[in-house]
N, C-alpha and C positions, 0 to 999 in steps of 0.2 A: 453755643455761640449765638448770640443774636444780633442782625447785622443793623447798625441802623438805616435810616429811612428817610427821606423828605418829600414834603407836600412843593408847591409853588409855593406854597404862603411863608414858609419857611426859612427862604434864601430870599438875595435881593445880587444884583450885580454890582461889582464897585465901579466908578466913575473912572473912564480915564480920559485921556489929551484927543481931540480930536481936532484935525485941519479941514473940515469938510463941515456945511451946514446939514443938519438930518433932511431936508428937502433933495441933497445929492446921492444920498445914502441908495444904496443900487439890492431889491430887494428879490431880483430875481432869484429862482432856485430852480436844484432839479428835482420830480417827484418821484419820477419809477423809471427806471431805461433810460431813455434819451428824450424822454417828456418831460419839459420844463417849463414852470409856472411865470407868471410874469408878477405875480403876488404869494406869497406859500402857504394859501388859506385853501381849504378843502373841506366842504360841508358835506356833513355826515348821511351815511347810506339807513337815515329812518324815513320812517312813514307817516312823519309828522315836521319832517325839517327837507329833503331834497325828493324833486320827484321834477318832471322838464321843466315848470316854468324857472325855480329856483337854480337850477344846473345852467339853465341855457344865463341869467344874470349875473352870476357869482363869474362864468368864465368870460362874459363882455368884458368885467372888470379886472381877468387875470389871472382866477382862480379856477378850481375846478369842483364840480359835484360830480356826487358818487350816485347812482338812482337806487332805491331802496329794492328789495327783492318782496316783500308784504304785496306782492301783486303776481297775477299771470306770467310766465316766463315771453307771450308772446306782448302783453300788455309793454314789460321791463324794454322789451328789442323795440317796440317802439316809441318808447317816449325818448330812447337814445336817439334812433334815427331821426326823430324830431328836431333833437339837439345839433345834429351833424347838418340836418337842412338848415337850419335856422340862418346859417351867415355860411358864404362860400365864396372864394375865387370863382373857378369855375365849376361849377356842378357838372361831375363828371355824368350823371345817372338822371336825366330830366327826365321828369313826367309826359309820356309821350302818350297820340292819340291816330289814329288811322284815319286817312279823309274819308273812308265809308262806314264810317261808326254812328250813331246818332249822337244826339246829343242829352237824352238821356247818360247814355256813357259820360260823355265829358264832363256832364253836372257831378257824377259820383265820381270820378275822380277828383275834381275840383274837393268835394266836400270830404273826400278819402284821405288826401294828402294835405288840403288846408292851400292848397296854391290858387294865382286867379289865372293863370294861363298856360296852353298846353301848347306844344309844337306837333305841328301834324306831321306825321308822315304817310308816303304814298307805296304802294304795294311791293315795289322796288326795296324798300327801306330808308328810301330819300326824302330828306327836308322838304315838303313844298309850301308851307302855311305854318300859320300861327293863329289859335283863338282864346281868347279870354273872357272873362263876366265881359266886361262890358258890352261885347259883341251880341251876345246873348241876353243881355237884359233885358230888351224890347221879344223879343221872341216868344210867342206863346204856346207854339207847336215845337213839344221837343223830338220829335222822331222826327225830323230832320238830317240829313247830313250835313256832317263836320263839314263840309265842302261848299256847302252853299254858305256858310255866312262866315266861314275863316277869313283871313287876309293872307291872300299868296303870293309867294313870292320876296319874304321878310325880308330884312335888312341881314346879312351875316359878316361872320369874322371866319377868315379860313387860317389855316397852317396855324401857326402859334403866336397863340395872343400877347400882348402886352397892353397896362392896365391904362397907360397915356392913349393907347392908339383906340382902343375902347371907350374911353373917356369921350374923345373926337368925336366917334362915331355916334352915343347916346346924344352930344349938343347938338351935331350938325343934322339927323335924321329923327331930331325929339322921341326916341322911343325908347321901353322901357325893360325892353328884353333883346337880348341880344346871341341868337345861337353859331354856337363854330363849330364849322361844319370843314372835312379834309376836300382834296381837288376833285373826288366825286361828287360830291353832295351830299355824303352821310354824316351825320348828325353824331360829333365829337364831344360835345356839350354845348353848357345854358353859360352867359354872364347874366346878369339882372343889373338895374343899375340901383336898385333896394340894396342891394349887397354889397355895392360901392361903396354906397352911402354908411352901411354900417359901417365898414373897416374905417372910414372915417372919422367917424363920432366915439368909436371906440378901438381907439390905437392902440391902445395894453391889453385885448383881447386875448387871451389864453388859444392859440391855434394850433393843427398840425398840418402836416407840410403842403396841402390841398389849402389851407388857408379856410378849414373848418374851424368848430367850434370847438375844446376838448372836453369831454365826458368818458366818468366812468360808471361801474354799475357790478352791484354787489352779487356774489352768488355762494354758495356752500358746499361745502363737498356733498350734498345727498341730492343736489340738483344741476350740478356741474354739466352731466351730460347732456340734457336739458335745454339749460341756459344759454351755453356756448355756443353751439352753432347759429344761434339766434341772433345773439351778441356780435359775435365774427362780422354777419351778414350786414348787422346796422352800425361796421365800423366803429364798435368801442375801442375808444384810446388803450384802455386798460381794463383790469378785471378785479375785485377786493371779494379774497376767501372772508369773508363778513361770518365771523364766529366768538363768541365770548372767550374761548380756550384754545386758540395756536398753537401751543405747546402739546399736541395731540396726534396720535396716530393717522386716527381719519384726516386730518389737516395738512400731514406731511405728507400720506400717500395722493392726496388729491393736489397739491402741488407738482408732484411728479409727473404722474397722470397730465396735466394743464401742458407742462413743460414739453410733452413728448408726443402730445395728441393737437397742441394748439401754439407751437413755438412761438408765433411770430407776434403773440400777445402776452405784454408783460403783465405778471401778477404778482399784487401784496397779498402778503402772508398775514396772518393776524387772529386775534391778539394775542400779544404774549406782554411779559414782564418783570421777565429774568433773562442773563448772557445766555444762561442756556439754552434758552427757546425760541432766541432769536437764532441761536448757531445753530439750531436743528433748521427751522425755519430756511435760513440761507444753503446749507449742505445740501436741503431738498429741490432748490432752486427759484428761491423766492428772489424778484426782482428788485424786492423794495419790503420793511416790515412794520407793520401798522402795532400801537406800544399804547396799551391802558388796558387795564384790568379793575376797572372798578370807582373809576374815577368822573364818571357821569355825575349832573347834577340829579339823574333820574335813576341811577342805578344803583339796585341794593345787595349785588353781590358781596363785595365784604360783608355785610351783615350777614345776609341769607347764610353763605358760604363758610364764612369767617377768612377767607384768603383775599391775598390782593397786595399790591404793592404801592403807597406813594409816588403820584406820577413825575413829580423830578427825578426821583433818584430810579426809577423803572425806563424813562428815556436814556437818562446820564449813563446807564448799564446797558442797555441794549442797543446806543448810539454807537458806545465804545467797541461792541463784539465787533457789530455792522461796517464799523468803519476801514475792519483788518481786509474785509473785500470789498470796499468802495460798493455797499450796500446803504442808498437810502432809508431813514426812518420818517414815520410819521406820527407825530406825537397826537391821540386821539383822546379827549377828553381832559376836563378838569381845567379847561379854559373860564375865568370867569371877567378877566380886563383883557387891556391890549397887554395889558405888560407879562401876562403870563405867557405871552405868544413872545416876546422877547426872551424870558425863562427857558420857554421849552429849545426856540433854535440855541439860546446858548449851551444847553444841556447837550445838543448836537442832535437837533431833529431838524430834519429839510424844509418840513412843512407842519402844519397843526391841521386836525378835523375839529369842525365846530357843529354841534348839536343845539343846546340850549341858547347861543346868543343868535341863532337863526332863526330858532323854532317863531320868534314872535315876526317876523317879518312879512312883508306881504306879499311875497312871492314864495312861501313855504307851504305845505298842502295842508298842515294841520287848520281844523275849523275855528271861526272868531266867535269867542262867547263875550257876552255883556254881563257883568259882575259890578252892582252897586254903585253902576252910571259910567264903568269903566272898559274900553274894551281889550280880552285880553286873547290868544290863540292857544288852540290845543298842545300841550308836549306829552308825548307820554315814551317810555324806554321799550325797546324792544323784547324786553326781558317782562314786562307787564301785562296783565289778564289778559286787558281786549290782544295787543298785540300779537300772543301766543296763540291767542282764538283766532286769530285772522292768517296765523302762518309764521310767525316769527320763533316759535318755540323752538326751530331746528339750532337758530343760532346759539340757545342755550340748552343743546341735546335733550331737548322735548319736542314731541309729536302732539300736531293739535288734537288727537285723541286721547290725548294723560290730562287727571285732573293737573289743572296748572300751578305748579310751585313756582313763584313769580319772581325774576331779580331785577324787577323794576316797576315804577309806580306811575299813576297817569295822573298829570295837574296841567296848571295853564302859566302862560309866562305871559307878561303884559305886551301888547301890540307896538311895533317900532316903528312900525312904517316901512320904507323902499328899502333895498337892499343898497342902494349907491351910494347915500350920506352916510350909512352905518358902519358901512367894509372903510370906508373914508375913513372915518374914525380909527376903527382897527388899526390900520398900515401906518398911518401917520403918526399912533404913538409905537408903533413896530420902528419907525423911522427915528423917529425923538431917542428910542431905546437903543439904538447902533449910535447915534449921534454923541451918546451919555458914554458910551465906552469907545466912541472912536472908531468901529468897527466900518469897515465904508461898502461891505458884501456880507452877503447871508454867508459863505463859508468863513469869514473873518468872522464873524459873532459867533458860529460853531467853533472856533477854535478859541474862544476868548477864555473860557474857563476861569474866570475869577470871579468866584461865588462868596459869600459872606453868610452864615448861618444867623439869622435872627430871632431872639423871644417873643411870645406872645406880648411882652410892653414894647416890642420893634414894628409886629406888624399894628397893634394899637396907632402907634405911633406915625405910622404909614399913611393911615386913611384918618379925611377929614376926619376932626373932633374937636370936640369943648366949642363948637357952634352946632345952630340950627341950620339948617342949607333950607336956604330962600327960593334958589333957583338952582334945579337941579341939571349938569352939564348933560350931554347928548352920551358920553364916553363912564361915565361914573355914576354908583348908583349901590347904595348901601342894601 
């Protein structure tokens, strides 16, 4: 028996009645647990597409990144906690400083955590000052104490905040920090009014319930123990078993393991690409199961290998196990327009992971090379020489001490620019795509299910042709 199979390229959706402009179209989703996106885009845990500055952008706009593991376990814990400071209600955990410290101390703090001001406190454990660079700019002796040049006595917020009565408080006393402190004077947390300001400017923020920023961050079963308590500590959202082969022993006992040693952190399972591996996957207690086997633009598993599955008909199979226990999927790879990201949630994935339409962006870690007056960014697959030499071998059960048998290649993708006008792009034809079938929520287009198989003269027929393209769109690109 051989069962057949489909690409994205393969299918198309058919049209149907809609009473709603695609601008109404409501794209929220949920990704793992009770974490839900406000966009259902999730860039990929490499070392060449999400690391903080990409993770903390993608969730301004909605989304979420995953932090790659190609680094230190203590490195990964911080560039999460990076991401958790970056935007906060209130900062339950503020950088604090003693009034008899120098200021030596407070400069390495400052330059530790990336913050400009510290709240003092006094022997007691009490609020009594606040200092910041500024205070210290002119100062040329740093073994001083915190006490002589802080401002004591700050403006605060006691018992329980609210965001109007804080607001008051930053106009009427022009300051820019704001700590709340309980009816002793112990220090409950920070507001900032930088952090107003974000939630402002970006109201579709991806947050959890602190009114943080949401991040995840990859690990494997042969460094789980490792990682974890690491991660715990700097408050990752979630956690991604980041491995080629889910459908694995080591994958399902370390699932277990997670479930029973770190409950209150949900974890994707991954990857797999058959019902069967997603229902092993979920039995073992995966929260959520991450779906591609080989459908990278950078990855040469089916070659190497010869296995792998067609990534529509590998989500449309592992949606459908997932679905018998309200088990999120996330469709990883073989994205190359917006419209496949339409494809995948109708195939019945929650969410898409994107790798190569990030890698060129400029908030992605891979480096910008200059090729023939053009400038383009590094991508390379996880599964590739350098990568394996730097530590990623585990996810394709290699040890960077085996010579490296490689299931992925390292090349350059051309440079995009910001991440804001680009995910624009994305969603809006994510939007255009529900608009086309009517669908007015990500779970109506999961359940839309009416797919059309097309010929190679269908997808021909698909994309521009029988012209030369003058000016080529922001969203399209042969």
């Amino acid at each position: 028996m051989i069962e057949e199979s489909l690409s994205y390229d393969d299918v198309l959706l058919l049209p149907g009645y809609a009473d709603f402009l695609p601008g109404e179209a409501d794209v929220r989703s949920r990704l793992v647990g009770d974490i839900y996106l406000n966009i259902p885009i999730v860039s990929s845990a490499m070392d060449t597409v999400t690391e903080e500055e990409m993770a903390i952008a993608i969730a301004l706009e909605g989304g979420v990144g995953v932090i790659h593991r190609n680094m230190s376990p203590k490195e990964q814990a911080e560039q999460v906690a990076a991401v958790k400071r970056f935007l906060n209600w209130i900062i339950d955990t503020p950088v604090t400083v003693q009034n008899d410290q120098s200021l030596h101390d407070v400069d390495d703090l400052m330059k530790r955590y990336r913050v400009s001001g510290l709240l003092v406190l006094n022997a007691d454990g009490k609020l009594c000052g606040i200092i910041t660079s500024r205070d210290m700019k002119f100062c040329s002796d740093f073994s001083r104490k915190v006490e002589d040049l802080m401002t004591p006595d700050p403006i605060v917020e006691d018992g329980e905040p609210e965001m109007g009565k804080a607001l008051k408080k930053f106009h009427e006393h022009k300051v820019e920090k704001l700590p709340v402190v309980d009816r002793e004077g112990r220090l409950k947390g920070l507001i900032t009014v930088k952090d107003i300001e974000k939630h402002q400017h970006f109201p579709s923020a991806a947050l959890d319930a602190n009114g943080r920023l949401l991040v995840g961050a990859a690990i494997s079963p042969g460094d789980l123990e490792t990682r974890l308590p690491l991660l715990q500590d700097s408050k990752a959202d979630f956690i991604v078993l980041d491995t080629a082969h889910g459908d694995s022993r080591s994958v399902i006992e370390a699932v277990k393991l997670i479930k029973k040693r770190f409950p209150a952190i949900p974890v994707v399972g991954g990857n797999v690409a058959t019902r069967e591996g997603a229902r092993r996957l979920i039995e073992a207690g995966s929260d959520a199961i991450k779906v591609g086997v080989g459908p990278g633009s950078i990855c040469t598993t089916r070659i190497v290998a010869g296995i792998g599955v067609p990534q529509f008909s590998a989500v449309l199979w592992c949606a459908e196990e997932a679905a018998r226990k309200d088990i999120p999927v996330i469709a990883d790879g073989g994205i190359k327009y917006s419209g496949d990201i339409v494809k995948a949630i109708g195939a019945g994935a929650e969410a898409v992971m994107i790798g190569n339409l990030f890698a060129g962006l400029k908030e992605s870690p891979g480096r910008e090379i200059i090729y023939e007056g053009r400038i383009f960014k590094q991508y390379r697959g996880m599964g590739s020489i350098a990568a394996i030499r730097q530590g990623g071998g585990e996810r394709y059960q290699m040890s960077k001490d085996e010579d490296p048998v490689p299931e992925g290649v390292e090349g350059r993708v051309p440079y995009k620019g910001n991440l804001k006008p680009f995910i624009y792009q994305l969603v809006t034809g994510l939007r255009k795509g529900m608009g086309y079938c009517g669908c007015h929520t990500i779970n109506e287009l999961r359940n839309y299910k009416k797919f059309i198989k097309i010929t190679p003269a269908g997808l021909k027929e698909s994309h521009a042709h029988d012209v030369a393209i003058t000016q080529e769109p922001p969203n399209y690109s042969r």
